[in-house]
Residue frames as qw, qx, qy, qz and C-alpha x, y, z in Angstrom:
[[0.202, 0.888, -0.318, -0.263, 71.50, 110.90, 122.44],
 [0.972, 0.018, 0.181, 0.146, 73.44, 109.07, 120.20],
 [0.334, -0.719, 0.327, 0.515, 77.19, 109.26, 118.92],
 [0.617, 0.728, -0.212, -0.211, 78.32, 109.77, 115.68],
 [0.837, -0.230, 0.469, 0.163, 80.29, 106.45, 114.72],
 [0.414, 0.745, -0.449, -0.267, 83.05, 108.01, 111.99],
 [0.948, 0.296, 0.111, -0.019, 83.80, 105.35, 109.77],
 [0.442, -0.559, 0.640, 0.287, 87.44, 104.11, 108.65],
 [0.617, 0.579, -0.437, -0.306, 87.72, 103.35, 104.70],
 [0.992, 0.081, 0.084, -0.043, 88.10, 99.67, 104.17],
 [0.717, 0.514, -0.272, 0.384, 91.96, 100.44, 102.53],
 [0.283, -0.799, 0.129, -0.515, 92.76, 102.37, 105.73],
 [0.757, -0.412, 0.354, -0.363, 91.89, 99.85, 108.16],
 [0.947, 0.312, -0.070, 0.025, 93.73, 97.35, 106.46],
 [0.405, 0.723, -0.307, 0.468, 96.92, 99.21, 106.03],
 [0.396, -0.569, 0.305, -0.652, 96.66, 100.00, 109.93],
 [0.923, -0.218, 0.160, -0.274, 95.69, 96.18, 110.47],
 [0.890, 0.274, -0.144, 0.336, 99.29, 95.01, 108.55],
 [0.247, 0.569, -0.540, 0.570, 101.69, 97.76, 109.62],
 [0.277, -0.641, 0.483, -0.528, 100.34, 96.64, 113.17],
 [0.995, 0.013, 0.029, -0.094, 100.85, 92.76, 112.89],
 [0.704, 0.604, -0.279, 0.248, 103.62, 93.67, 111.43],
 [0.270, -0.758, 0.392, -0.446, 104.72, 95.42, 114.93],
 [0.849, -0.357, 0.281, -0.268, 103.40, 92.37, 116.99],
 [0.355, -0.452, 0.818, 0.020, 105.66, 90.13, 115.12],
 [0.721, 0.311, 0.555, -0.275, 102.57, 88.22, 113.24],
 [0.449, 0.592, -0.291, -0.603, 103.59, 88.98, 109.80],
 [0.401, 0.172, -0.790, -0.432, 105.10, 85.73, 108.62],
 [0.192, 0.315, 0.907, -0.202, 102.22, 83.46, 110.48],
 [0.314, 0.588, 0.044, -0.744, 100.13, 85.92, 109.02],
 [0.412, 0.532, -0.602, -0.429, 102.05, 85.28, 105.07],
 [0.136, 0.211, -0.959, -0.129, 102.13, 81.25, 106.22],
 [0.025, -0.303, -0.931, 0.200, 98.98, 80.36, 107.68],
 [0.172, -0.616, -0.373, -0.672, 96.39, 83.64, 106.45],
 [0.330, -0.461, 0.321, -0.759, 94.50, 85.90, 109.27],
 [0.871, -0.183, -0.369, -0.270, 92.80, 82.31, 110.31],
 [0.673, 0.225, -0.512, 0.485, 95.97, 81.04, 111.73],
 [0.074, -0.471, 0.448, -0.756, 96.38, 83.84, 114.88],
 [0.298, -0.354, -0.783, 0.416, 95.08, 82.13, 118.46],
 [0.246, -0.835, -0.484, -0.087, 92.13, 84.21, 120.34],
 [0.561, -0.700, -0.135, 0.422, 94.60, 85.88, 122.26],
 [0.418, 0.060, 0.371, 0.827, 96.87, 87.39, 118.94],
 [0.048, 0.556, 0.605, 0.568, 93.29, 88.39, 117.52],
 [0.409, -0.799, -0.414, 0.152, 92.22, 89.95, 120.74],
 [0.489, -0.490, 0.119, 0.712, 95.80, 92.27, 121.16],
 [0.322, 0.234, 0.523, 0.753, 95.52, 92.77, 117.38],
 [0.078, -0.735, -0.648, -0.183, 92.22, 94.28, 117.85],
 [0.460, -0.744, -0.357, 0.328, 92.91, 96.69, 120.51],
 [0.518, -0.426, 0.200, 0.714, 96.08, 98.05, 119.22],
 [0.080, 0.550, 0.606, 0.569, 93.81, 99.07, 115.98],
 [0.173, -0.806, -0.532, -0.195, 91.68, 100.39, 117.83],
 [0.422, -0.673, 0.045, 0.606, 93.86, 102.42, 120.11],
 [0.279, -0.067, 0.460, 0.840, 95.67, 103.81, 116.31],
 [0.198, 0.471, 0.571, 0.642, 92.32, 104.88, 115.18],
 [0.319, -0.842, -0.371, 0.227, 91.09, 106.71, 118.23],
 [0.449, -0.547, 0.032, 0.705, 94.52, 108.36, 117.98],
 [0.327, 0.021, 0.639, 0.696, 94.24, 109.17, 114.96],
 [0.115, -0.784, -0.536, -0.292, 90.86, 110.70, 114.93],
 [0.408, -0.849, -0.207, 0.266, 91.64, 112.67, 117.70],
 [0.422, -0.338, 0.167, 0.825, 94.85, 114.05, 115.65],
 [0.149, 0.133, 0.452, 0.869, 92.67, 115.02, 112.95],
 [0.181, -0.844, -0.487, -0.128, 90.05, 116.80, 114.93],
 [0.500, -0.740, -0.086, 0.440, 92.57, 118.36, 116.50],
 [0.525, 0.120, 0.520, 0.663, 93.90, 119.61, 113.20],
 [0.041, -0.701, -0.571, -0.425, 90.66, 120.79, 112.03],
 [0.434, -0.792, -0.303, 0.304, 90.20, 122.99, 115.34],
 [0.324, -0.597, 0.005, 0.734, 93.41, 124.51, 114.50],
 [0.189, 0.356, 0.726, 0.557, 92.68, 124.99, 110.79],
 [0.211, -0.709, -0.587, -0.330, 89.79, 126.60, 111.58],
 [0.503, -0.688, -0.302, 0.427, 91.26, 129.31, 114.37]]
């Protein structure tokens, strides 16, 4: 059985990938040295903290739907 792997719109993930650099602090290495610049360990934190915002984020708008739909 496999899972349905809901996609994330290219403008989305982006948006989501700057406002949370921005958090970390990365923006102006980001604006001075491009996404190239970050160390394994920036790229690795960055990653996660995406991912953690889109899970949540799915999970508010299933939970939306559900009530929508009661």
């Amino acid at each position: 059985m496999t899972r349905d792997k809901a996609t994330v719109d290219d403008l989305t993930l982006m948006e989501i990938k700057l406002e949370v650099a921005y958090e970390m602090g990365l923006a102006e290495k980001i604006r001075k040295y491009g996404w190239g610049g970050l160390s394994a360990k920036e790229t690795g934190r960055l990653g996660g903290l995406i991912t953690q915002r889109i899970r949540k984020m799915k999970k508010t708008e299933e939970s939306e739907a559900q009530k929508k739909e009661a």
